[in-house]
Residue frames as qw, qx, qy, qz and C-alpha x, y, z in Angstrom:
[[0.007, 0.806, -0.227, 0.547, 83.29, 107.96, 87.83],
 [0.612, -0.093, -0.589, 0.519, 85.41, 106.91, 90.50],
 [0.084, -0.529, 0.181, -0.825, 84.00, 109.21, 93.14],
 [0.421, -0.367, -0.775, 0.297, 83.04, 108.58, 97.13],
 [0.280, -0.490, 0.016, -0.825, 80.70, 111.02, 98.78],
 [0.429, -0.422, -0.794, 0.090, 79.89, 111.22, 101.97],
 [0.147, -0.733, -0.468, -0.472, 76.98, 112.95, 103.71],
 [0.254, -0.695, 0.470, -0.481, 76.84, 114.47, 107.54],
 [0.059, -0.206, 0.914, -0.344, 78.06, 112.37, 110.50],
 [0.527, 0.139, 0.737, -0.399, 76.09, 109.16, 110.89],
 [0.730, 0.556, 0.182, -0.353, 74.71, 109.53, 107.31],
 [0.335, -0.419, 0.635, 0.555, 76.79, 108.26, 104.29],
 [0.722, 0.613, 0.148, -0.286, 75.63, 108.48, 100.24],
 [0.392, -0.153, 0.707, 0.569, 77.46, 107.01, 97.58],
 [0.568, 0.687, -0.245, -0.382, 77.93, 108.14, 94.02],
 [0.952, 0.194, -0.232, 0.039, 79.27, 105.09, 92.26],
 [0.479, -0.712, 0.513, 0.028, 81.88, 104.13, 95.17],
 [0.974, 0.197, -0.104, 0.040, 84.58, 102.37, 94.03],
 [0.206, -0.683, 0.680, -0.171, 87.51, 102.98, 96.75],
 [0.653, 0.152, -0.739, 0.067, 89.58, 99.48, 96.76],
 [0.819, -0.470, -0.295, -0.146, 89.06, 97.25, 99.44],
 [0.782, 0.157, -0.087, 0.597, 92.88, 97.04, 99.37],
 [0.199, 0.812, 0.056, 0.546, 92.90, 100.37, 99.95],
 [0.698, -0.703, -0.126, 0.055, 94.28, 100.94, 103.88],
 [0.126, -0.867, 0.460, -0.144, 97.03, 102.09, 105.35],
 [0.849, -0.314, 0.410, -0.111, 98.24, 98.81, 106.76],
 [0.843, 0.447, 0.260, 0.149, 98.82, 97.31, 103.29],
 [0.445, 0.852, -0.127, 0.245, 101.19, 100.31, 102.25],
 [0.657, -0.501, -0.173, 0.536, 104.52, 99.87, 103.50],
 [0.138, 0.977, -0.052, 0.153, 106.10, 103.59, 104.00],
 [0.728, -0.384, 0.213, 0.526, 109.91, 102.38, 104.99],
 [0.641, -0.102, 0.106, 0.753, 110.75, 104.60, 101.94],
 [0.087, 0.599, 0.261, 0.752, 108.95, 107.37, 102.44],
 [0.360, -0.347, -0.614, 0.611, 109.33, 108.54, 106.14],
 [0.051, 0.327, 0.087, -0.940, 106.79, 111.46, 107.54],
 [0.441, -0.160, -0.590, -0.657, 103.92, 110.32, 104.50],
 [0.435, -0.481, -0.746, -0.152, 101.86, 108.10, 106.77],
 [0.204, -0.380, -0.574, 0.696, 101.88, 110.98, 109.99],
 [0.080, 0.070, -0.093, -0.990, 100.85, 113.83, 107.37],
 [0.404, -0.232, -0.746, -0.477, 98.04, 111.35, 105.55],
 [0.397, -0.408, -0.738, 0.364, 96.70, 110.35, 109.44],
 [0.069, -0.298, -0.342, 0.889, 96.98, 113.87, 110.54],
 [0.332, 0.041, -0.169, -0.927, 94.47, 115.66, 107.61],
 [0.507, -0.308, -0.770, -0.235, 91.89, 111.78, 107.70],
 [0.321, -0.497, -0.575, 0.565, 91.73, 112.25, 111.69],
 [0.024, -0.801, -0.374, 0.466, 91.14, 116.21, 111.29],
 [0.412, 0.588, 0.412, 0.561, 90.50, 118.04, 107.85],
 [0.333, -0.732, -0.197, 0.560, 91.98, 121.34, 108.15],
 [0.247, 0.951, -0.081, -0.167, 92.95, 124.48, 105.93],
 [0.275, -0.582, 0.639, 0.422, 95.88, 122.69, 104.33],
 [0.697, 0.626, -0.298, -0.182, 96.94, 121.27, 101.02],
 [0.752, -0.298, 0.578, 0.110, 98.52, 117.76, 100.67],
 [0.371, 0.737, -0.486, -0.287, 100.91, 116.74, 97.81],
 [0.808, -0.254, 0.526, 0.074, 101.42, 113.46, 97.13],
 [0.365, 0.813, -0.350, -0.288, 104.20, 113.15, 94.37],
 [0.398, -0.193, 0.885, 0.144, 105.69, 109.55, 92.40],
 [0.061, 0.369, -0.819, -0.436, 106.27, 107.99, 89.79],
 [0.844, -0.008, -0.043, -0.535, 103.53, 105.61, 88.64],
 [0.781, -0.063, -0.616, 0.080, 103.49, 102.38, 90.68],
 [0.169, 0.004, -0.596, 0.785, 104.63, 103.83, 93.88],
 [0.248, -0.343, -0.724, 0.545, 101.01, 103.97, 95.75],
 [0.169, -0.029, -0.085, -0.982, 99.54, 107.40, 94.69],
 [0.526, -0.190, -0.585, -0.588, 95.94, 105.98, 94.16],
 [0.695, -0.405, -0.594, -0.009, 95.93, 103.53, 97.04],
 [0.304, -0.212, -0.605, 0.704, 97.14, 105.92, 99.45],
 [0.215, -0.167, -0.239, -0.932, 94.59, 108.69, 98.28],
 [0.658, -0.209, -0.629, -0.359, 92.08, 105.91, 98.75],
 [0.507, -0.193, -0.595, 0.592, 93.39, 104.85, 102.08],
 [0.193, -0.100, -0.472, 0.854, 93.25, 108.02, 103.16],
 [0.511, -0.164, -0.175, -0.826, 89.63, 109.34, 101.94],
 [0.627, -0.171, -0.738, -0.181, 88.49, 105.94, 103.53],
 [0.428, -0.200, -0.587, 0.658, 90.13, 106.40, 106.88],
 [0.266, 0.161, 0.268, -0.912, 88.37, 110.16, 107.50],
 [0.656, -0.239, -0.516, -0.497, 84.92, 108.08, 105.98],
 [0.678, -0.432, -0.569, 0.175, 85.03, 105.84, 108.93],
 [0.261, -0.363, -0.494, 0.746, 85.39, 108.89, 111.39],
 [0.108, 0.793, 0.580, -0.153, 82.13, 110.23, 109.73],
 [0.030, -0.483, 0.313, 0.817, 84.17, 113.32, 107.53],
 [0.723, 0.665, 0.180, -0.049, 82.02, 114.31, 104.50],
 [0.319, -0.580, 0.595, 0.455, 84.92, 113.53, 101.72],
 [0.816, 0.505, 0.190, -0.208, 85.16, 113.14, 98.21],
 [0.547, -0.411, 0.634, 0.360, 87.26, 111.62, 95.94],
 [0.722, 0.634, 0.050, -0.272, 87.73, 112.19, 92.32],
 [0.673, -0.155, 0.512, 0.511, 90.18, 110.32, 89.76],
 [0.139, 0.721, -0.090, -0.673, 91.16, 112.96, 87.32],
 [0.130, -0.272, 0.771, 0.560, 91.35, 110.70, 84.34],
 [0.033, 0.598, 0.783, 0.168, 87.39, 110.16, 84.18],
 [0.240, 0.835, 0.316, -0.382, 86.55, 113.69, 84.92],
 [0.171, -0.454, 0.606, 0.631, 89.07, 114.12, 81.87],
 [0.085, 0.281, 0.929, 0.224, 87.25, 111.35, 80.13],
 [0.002, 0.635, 0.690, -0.347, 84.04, 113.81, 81.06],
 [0.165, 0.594, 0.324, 0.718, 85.00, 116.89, 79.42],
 [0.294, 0.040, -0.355, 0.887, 85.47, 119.99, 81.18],
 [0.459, -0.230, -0.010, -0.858, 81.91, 121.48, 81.09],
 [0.744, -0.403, -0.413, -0.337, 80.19, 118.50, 82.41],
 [0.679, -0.196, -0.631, 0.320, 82.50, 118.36, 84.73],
 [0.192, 0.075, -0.325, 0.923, 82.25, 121.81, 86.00],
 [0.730, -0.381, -0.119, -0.554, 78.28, 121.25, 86.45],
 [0.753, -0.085, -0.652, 0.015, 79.31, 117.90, 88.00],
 [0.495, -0.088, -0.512, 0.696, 81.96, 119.31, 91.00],
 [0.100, -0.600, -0.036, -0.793, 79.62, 122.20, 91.95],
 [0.781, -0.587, -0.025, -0.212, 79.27, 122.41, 95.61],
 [0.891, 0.002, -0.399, 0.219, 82.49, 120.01, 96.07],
 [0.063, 0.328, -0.541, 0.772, 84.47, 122.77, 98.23],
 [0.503, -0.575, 0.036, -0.644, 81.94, 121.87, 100.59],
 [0.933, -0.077, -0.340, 0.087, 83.27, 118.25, 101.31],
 [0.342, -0.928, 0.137, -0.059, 85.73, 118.71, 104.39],
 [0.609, -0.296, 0.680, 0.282, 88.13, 116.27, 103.15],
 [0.778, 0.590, 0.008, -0.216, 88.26, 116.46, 98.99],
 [0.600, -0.256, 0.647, 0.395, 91.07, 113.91, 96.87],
 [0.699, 0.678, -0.198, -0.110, 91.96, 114.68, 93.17],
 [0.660, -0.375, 0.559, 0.333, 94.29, 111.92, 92.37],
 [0.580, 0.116, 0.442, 0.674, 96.98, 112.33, 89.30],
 [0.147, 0.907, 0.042, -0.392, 96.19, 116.11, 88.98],
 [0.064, -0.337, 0.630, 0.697, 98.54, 116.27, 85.84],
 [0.233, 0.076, 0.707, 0.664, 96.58, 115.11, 83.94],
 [0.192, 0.805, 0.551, 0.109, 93.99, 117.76, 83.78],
 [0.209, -0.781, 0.007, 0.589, 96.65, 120.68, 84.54],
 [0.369, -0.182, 0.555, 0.723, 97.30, 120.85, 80.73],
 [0.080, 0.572, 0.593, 0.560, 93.97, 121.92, 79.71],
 [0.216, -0.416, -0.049, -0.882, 92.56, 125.55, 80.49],
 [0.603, -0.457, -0.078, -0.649, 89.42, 124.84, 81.01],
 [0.792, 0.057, -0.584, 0.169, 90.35, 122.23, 83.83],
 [0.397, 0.022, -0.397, 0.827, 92.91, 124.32, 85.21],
 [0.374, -0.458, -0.135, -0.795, 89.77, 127.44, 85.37],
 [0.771, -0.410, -0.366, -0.321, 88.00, 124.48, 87.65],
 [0.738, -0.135, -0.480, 0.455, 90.51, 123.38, 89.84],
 [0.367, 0.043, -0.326, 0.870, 91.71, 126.76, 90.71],
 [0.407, -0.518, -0.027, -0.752, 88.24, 128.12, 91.52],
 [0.835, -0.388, -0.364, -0.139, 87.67, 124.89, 93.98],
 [0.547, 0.179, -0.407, 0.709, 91.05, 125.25, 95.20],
 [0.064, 0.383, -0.093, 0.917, 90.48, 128.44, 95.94],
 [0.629, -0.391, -0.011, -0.671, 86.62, 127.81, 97.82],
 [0.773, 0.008, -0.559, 0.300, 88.09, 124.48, 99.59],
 [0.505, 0.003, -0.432, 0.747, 90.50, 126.68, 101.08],
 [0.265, -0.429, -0.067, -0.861, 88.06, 129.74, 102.01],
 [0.812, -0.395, -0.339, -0.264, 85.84, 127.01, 103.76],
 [0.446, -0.526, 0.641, -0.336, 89.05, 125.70, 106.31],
 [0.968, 0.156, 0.098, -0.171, 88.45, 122.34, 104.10],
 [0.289, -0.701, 0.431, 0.490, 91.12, 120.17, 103.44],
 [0.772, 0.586, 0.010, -0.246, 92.47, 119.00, 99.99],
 [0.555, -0.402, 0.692, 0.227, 94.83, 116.09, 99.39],
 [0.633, 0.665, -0.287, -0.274, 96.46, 115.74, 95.64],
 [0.788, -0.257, 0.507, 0.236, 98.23, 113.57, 93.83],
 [0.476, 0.804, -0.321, -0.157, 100.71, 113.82, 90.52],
 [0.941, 0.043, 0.085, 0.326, 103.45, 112.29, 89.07],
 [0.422, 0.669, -0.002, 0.611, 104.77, 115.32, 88.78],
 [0.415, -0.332, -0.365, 0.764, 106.30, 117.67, 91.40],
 [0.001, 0.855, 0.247, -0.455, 104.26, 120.82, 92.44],
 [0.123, -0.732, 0.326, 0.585, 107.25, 122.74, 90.57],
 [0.077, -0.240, 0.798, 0.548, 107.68, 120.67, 87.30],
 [0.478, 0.417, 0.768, 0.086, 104.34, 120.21, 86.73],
 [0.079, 0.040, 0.418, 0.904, 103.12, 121.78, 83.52],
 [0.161, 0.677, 0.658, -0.286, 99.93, 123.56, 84.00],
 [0.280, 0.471, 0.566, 0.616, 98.33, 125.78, 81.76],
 [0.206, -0.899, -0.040, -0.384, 97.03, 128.72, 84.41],
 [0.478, 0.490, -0.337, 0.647, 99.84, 129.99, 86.55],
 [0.505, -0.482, 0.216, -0.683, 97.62, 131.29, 89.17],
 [0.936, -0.190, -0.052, -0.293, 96.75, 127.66, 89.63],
 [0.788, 0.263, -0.389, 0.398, 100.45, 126.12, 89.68],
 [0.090, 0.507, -0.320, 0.795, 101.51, 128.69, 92.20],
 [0.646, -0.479, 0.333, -0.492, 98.63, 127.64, 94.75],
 [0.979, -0.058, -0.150, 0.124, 99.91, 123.59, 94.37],
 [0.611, 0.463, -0.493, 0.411, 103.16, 125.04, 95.01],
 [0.319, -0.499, 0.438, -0.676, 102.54, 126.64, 98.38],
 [0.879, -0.196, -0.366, -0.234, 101.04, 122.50, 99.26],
 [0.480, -0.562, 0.670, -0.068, 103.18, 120.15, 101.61],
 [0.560, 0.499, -0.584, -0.310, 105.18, 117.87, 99.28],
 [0.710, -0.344, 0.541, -0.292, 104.98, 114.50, 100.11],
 [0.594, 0.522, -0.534, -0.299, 106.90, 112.44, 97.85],
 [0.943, -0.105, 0.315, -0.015, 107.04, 108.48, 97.77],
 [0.084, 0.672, -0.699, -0.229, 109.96, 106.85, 96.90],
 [0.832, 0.182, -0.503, -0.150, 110.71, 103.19, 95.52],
 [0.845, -0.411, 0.272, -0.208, 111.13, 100.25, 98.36],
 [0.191, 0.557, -0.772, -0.240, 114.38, 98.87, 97.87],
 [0.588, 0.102, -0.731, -0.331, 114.57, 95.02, 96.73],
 [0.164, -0.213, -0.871, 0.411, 113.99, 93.14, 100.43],
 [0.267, 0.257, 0.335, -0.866, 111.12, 95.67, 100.91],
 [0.644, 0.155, -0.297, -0.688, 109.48, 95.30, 98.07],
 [0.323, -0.023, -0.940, 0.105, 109.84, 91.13, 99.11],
 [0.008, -0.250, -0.784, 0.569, 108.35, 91.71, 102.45],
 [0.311, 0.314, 0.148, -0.885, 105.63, 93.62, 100.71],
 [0.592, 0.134, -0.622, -0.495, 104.89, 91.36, 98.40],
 [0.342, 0.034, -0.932, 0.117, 104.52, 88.03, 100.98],
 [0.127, 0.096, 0.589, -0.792, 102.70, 90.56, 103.16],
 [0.624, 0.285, 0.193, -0.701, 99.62, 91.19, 100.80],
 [0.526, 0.083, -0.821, -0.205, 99.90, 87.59, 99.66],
 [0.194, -0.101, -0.845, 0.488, 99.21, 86.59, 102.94],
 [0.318, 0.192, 0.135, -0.918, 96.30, 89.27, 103.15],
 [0.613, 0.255, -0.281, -0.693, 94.46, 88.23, 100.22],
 [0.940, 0.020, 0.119, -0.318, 95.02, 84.21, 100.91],
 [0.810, 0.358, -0.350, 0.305, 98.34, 82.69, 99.41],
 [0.567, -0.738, 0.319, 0.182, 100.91, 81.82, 101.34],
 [0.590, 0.747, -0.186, 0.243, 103.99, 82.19, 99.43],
 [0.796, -0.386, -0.072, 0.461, 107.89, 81.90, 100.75],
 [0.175, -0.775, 0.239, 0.558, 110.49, 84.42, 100.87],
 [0.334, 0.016, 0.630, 0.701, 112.12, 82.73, 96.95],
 [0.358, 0.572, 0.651, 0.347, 109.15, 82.98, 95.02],
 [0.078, -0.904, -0.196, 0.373, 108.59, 86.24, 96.50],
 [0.383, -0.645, 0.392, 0.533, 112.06, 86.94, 95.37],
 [0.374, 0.118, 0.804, 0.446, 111.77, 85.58, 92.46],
 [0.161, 0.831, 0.520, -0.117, 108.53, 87.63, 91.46],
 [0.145, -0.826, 0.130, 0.530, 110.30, 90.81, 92.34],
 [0.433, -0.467, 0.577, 0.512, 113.06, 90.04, 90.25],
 [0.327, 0.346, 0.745, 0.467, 111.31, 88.97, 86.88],
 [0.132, 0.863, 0.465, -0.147, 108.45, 91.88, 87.35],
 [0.268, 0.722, -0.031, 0.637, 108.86, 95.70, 86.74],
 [0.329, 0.149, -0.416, 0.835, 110.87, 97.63, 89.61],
 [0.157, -0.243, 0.308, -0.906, 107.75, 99.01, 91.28],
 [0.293, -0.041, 0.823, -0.484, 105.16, 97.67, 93.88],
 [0.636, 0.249, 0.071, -0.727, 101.98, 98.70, 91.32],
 [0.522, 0.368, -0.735, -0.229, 103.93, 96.20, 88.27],
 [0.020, -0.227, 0.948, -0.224, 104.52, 93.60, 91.32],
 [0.508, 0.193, 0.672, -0.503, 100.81, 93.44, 92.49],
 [0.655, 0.521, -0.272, -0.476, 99.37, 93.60, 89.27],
 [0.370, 0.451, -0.800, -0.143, 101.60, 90.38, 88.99],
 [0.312, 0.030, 0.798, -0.515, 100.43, 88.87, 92.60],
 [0.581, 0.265, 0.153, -0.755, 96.65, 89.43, 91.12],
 [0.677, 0.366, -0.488, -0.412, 96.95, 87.51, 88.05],
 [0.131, 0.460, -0.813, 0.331, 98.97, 85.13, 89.93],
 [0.349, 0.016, 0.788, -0.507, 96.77, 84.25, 92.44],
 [0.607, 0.278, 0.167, -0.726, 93.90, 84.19, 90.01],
 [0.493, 0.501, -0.698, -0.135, 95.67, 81.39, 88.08],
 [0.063, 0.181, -0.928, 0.320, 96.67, 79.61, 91.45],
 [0.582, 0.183, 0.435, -0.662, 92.15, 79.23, 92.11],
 [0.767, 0.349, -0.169, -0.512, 91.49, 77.92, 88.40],
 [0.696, 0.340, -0.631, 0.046, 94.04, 75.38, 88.26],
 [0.817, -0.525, 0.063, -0.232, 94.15, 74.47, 91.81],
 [0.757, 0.344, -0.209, 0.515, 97.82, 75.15, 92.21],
 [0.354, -0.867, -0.104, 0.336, 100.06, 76.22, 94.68],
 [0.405, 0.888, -0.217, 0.027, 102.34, 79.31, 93.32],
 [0.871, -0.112, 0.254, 0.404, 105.40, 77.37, 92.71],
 [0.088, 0.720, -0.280, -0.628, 108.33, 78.85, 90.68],
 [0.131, 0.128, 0.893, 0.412, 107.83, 76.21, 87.76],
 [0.113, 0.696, 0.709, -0.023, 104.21, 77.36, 87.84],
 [0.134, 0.838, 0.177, -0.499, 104.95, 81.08, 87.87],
 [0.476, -0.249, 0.617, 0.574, 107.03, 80.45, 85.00],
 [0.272, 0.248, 0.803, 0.468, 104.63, 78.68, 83.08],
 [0.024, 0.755, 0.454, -0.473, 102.20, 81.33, 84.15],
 [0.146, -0.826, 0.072, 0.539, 104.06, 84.74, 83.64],
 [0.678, 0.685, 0.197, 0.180, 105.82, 83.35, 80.58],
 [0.378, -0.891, 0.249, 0.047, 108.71, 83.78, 82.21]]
């Protein structure tokens, strides 16, 4: 269960944490998505009766900015939890509705890729009572979807209708020099130093979106350690199978 919990100020418990290290603001570059990194800052710095929407395509960031941001209000001592909705899927709706009791109590709560539990009932039943005691409390509550508020398909109405009333924060795709400079940046992060081609190159051979790119970097780098190689494009070739 991907879930972080944390207790009152000064105290912190963990339920199997497993926010990415990677996870930070810094790392994420928002050039095409202007107005996402003030809203994300504003509710981490001071959890408040509102409802965040974070909305894109898969690869664009949903996860790691969720993360990011449930990290950032951890290190200013907010209790905050965080739940990926594809294991409490994986969990089955009654254990998970013993599991989340109490969770409106967390002053910061994250459900990342809410679609995919807004197609079952008994899901939707859960969400839209927590919703509902979240918001009673003055707590906030930052989603994510691939779906827009308005196109998603949810199975209780009552519950679509409160995601709609959210602030929509949608991510967009980093055109092709961005996504470069993003890519050389968290090369550089993680250890490799890497030039503007290869970068370019990378981009260019990968899929079109930052998640595909890292996911390439990763392997990449893990390749350039065993074989004690630097990331050449003749090497990412022979790598990538390019």
């Amino acid at each position: 269960m991907n879930l972080a919990v944390t207790g009152q100020p000064g105290q912190q418990l963990t339920l199997n944490m497993r926010l990415s290290s990677y996870a930070n603001w810094h790392n994420y570059n928002f050039g095409a998505s202007p107005g996402v990194f003030a809203a994300l800052q504003k509710v981490a710095q001071s959890p408040a009766s509102e409802v965040l929407f974070v909305q894109g395509a898969s690869g664009l960031g949903k996860t790691h900015l969720l993360q990011a941001t449930a990290q950032a209000a951890i290190d200013l001592e907010w209790q905050v939890g965080y739940l990926a909705a594809d294991e409490l899927l994986a969990m089955g709706a009654e254990a998970g509705a013993e599991m989340l009791a109490g969770f409106e109590q967390f002053q910061l709560l994250c459900i990342d890729d809410i679609d995919l539990l807004s197609q079952d009932p008994k899901w939707c039943e859960i969400l839209f009572h927590l919703y509902n005691a979240n918001q009673q409390l003055g707590h906030g509550l930052l989603i994510s979807s691939s779906q827009t508020a308005h196109n998603l398909v949810c199975a209780l109405p009552d519950l679509q209708s409160r995601l709609q009333l959210a602030l929509m924060l949608p991510l967009h795709e980093l055109d092709e020099s961005g996504q470069v400079a993003q890519l050389v940046e968290r090369a550089h992060q993680i250890g490799l130093n890497i030039t503007t081609d290869v970068a370019h190159f990378i981009c260019l051979h990968s899929q079109r979106n930052m998640g595909a790119i890292m996911s390439v970097l990763y392997k990449l780098d893990a390749a350039s350690w065993q074989e004690k190689r630097k990331l050449t494009i003749p090497f990412i070739k022979q790598t990538m199978q390019w």
